[in-house]
GUDOGU-147953 format. One record per residue (C-alpha): residue in one letter; z, x, y; chain. Coordinates in pm, 1 decimal. Each point is the difference from the previous one (the first is absolute). Example, Ala and Ser with C-alpha at 12.3 -4.5 7.8 and 13.67 -1.06 7.14 Angstrom:
type | pz | px | py | mol
a | 780.0 | 1230.0 | -450.0 | A
s | -66.0 | 137.0 | 344.0 | A
This chain:
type | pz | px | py | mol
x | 13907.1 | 14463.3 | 3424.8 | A
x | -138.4 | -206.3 | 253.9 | A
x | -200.8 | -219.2 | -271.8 | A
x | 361.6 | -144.1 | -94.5 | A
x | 35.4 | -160.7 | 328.3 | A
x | -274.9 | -141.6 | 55.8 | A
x | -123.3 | -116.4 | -330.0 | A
x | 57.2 | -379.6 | -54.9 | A
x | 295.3 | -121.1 | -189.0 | A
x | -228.5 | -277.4 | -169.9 | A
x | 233.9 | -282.6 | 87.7 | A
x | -292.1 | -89.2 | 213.2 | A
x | -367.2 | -45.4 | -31.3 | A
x | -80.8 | 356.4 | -68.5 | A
x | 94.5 | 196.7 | -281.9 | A
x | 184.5 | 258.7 | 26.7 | A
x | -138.3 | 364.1 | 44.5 | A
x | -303.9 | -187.0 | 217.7 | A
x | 104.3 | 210.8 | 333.4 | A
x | -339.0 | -3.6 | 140.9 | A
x | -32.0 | -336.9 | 14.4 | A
x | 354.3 | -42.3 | 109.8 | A
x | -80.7 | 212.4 | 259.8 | A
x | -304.8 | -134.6 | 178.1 | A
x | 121.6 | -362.9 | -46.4 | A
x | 331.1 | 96.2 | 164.9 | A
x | -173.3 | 233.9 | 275.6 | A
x | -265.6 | -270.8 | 123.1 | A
x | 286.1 | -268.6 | 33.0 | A
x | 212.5 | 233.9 | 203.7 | A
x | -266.7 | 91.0 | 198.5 | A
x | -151.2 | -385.8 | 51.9 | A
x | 383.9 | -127.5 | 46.4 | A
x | 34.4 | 296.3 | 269.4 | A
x | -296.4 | -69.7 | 185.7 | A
x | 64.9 | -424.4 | 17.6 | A
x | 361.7 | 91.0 | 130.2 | A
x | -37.2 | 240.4 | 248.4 | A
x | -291.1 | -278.9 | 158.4 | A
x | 224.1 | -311.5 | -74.1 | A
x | 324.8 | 118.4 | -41.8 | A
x | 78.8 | -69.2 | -375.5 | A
x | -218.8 | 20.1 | -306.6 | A
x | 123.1 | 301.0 | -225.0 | A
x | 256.7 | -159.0 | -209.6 | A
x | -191.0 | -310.8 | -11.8 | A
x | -342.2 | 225.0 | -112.1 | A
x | 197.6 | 259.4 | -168.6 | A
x | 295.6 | -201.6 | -203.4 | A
x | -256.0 | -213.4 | -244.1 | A
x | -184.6 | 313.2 | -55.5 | A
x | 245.3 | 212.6 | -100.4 | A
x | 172.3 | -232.8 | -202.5 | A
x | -278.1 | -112.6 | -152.7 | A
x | -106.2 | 439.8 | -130.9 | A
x | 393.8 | 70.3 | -28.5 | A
x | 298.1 | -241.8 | 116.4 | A
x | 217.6 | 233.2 | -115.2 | A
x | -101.8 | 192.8 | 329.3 | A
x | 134.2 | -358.2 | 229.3 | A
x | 162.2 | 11.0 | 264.9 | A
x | 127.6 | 348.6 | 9.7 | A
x | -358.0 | 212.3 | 57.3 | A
x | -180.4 | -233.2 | 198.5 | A
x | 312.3 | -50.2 | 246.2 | A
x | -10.4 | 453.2 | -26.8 | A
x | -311.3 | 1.7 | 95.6 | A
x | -39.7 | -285.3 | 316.4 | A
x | 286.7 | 157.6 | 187.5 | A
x | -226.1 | 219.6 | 148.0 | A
x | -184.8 | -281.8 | 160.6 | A
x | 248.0 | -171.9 | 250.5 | A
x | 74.3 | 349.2 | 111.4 | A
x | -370.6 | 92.8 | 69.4 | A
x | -8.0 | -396.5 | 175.6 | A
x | 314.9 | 91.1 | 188.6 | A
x | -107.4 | 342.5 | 150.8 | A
x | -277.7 | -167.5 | 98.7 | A
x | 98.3 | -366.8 | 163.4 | A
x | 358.3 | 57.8 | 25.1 | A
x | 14.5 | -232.8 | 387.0 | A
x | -88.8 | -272.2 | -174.5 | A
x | 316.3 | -85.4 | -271.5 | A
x | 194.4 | -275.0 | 61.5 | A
x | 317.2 | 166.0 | -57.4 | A
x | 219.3 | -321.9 | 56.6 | A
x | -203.0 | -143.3 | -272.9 | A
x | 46.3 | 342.9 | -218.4 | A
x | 427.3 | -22.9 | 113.0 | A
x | 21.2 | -311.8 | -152.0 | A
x | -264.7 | -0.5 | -314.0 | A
x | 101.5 | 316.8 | -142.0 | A
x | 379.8 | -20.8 | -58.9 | A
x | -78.8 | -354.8 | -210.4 | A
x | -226.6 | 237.5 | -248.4 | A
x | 314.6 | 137.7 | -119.6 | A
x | 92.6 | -295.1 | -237.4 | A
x | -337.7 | -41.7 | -85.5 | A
x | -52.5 | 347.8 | -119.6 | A
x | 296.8 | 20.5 | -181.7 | A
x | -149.5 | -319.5 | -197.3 | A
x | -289.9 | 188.7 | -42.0 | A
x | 157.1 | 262.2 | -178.8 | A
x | 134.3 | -241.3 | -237.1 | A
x | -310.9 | -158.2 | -90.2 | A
x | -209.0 | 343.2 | -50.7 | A
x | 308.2 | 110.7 | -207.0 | A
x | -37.4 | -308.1 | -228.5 | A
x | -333.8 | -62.5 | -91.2 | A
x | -221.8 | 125.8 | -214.6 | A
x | -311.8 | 178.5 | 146.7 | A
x | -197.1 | -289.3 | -156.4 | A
x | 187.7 | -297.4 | 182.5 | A
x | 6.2 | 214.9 | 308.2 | A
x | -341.8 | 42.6 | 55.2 | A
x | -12.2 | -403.6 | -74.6 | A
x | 258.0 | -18.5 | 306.5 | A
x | -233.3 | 172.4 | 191.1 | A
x | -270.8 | -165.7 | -81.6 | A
x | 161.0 | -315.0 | 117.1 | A
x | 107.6 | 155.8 | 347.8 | A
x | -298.5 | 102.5 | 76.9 | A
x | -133.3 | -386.3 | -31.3 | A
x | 266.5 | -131.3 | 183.7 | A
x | -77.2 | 257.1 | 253.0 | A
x | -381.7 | -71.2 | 69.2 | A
x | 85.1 | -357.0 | 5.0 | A
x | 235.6 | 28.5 | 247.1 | A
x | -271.3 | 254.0 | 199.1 | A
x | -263.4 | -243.6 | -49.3 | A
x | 193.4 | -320.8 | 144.1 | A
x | 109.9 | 205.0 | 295.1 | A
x | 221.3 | -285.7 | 110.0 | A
x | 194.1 | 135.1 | 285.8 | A
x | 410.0 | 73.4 | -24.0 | A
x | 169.6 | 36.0 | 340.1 | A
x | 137.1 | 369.5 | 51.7 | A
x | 382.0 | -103.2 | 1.0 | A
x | 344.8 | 232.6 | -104.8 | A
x | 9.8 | -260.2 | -325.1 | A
x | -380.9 | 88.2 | -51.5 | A
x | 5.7 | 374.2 | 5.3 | A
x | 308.4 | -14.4 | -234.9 | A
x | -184.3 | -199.3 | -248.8 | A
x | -285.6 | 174.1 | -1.8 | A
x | 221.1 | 321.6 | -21.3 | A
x | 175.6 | -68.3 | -281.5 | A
x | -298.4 | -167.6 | -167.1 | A
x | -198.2 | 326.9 | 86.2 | A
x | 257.5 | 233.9 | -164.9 | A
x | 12.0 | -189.6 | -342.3 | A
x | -354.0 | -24.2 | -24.7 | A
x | -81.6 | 372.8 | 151.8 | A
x | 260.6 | 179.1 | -262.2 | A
x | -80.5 | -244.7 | -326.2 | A
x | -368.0 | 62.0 | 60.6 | A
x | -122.9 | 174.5 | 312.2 | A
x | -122.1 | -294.4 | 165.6 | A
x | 237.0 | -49.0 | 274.6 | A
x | -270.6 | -77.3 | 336.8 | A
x | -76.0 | -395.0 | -44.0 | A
x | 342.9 | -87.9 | 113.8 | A
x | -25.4 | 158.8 | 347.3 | A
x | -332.4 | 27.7 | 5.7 | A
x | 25.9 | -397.5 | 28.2 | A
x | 242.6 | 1.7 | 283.2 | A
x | -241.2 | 252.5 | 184.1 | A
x | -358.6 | -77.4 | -126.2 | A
x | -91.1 | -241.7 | 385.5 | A
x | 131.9 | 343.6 | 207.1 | A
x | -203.0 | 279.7 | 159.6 | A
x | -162.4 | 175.8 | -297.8 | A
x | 163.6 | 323.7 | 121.4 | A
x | 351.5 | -160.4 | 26.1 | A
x | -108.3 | -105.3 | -348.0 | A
x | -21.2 | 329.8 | -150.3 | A
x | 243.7 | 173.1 | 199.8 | A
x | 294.4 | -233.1 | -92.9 | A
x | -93.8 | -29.7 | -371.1 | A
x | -15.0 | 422.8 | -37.6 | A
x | 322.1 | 3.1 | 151.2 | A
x | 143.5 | -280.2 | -260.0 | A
x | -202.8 | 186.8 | -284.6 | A
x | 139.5 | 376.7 | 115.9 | A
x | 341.3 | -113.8 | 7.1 | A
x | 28.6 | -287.9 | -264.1 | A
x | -215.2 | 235.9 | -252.7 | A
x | 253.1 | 295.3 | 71.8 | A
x | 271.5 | -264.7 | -118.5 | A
x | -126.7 | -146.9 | -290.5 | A
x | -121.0 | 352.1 | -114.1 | A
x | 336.5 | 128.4 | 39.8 | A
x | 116.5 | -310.0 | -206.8 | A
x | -254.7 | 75.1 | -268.6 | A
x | 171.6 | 330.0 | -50.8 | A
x | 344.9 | -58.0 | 10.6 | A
x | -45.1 | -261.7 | -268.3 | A
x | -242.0 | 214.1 | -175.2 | A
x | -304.3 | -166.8 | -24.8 | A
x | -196.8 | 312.0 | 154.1 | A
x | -69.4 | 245.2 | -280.8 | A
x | -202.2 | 347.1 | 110.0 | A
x | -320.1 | -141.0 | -138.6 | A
x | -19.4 | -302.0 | 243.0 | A
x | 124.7 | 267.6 | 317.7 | A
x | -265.5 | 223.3 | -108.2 | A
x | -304.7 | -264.4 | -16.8 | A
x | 132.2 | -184.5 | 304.3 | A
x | -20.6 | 360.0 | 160.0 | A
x | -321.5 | 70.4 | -131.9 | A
x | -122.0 | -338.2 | 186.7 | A
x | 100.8 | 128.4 | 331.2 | A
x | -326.7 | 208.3 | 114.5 | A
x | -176.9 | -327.3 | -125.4 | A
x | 209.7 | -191.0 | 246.8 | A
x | -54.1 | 183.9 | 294.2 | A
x | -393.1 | 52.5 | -97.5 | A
x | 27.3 | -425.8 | 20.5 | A
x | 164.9 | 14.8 | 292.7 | A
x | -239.5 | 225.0 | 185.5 | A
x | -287.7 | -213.3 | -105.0 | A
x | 181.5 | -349.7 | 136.1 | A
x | 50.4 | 135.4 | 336.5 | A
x | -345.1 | 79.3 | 16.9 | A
x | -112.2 | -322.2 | -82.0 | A
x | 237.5 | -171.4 | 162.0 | A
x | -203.9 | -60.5 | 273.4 | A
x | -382.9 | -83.1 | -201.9 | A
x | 173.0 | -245.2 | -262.6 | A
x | 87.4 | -369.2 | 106.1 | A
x | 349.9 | -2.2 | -239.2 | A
x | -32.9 | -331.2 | -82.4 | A
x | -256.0 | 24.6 | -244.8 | A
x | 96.9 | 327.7 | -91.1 | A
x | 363.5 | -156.6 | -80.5 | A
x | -174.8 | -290.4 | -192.3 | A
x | -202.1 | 203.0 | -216.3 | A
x | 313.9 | 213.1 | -94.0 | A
x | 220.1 | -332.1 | -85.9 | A
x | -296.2 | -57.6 | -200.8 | A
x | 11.5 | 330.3 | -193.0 | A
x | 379.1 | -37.0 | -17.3 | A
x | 27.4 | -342.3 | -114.3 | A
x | -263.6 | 91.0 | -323.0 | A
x | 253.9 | 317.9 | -90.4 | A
x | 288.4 | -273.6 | 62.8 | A
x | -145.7 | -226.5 | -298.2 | A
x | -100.4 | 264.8 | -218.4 | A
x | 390.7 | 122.2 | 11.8 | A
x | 102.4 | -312.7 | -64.6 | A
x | -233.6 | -71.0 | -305.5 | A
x | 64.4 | 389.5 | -149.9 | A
x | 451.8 | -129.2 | 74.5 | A
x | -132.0 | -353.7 | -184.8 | A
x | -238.1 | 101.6 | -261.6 | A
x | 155.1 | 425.7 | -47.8 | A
């Protein structure tokens, strides 16, 4: 029955059988994380990790990283001209040893201390966003942020801030269009790695899947307003949002 999916394990804030809830929690931070990174060019996994881990961690990485492949691909079809594909030639191989990493971690902690890990990356990740320093786009850069990316993208879904540092003073298209192509391809690989090690059950495929249409519906509404909403303060009211869900993950890992 579909109920069994998609009702709550209770390792998080909900108990379990509370699907409804689970369900429009889940759906409106797909939806908000869609829209903020089809206009900016990341935001899902930052909106959409801390959510989900707060109603079910069990459910971290593996259905969030299902259900935001779609994205990239709907960003790539649509900006394509614009990747920096020497950037992507040398980023993307370095993800490798930072997936495999990855796939470690998820493997050895508990749902508890992994939502606490991603409570923590998430406010190391708006800290970074909100210093904005600037870090020259160099081979030794993209490799770092690479393999930084694929740790943090397969332990917990959040694998933008890296790159998205590199990138962030670029053309907001090149922005956008070089991240979906990092996101299509690195996500491909650290699903892949998810599964070979087994750490992607059917539940987790099947509400990553069901997070799809939400995706796309998020996407369609960020192109629209991609052109009526200044992203800065759109981008500083979602760090906002994110970094709240950040400490309440952290206090729920602290306190249980």
């Amino acid at each position: 029955m579909l109920s069994e999916f998609f009702s709550p394990s209770g390792h998080g804030v909900l108990p379990a059988g509370d699907i409804w809830t689970f369900a429009a929690v889940a759906a409106l931070a797909i939806v908000v994380g869609a829209v903020v990174q089809s206009t900016v060019g990341l935001g899902l996994g930052l909106v959409g990790a801390p959510v989900l881990s707060l109603l079910d961690p069990t459910l971290v990485p593996g259905a969030l990283l299902v259900a935001v492949i779609v994205l990239p691909a709907l960003t790539l079809i649509q900006e394509r001209e614009h990747v920096d594909w020497r950037g992507i030639a040398w980023g993307l191989p370095a993800r490798l040893p930072g997936t495999v990493l990855g796939v470690w971690v998820v493997a050895a902690l508990p749902p508890r201390a992994l939502a606490g890990a991603v409570g923590a990356m998430v406010l190391i990740a708006v800290a970074l966003s909100l210093r904005s320093f600037r870090v020259r786009i160099t081979p030794v850069s993209l490799v770092a942020a690479g393999a930084l990316s694929g740790f943090a993208g397969t332990a917990t879904s959040i694998g933008g801030p890296p790159m998205a540092l590199l990138y962030q003073y670029e053309e907001p298209a090149r922005v956008r269009a070089t991240l979906a192509a990092f996101f299509l391809f690195g996500g491909a690989l650290s699903l892949t790695a998810l599964g070979i090690g087994g750490q992607l059950d059917t539940r987790t495929v099947v509400v990553g899947a069901a997070g799809i249409p939400l995706v796309a519906l998020g996407f369609a509404a960020g192109v629209a307003l991609r052109s009526r909403v200044e992203p800065g303060p759109l981008r500083l009211g979602m760090l906002a949002v994110v970094a709240a869900s950040a400490v309440a993950l952290l206090v729920q890992a602290v306190l249980g």
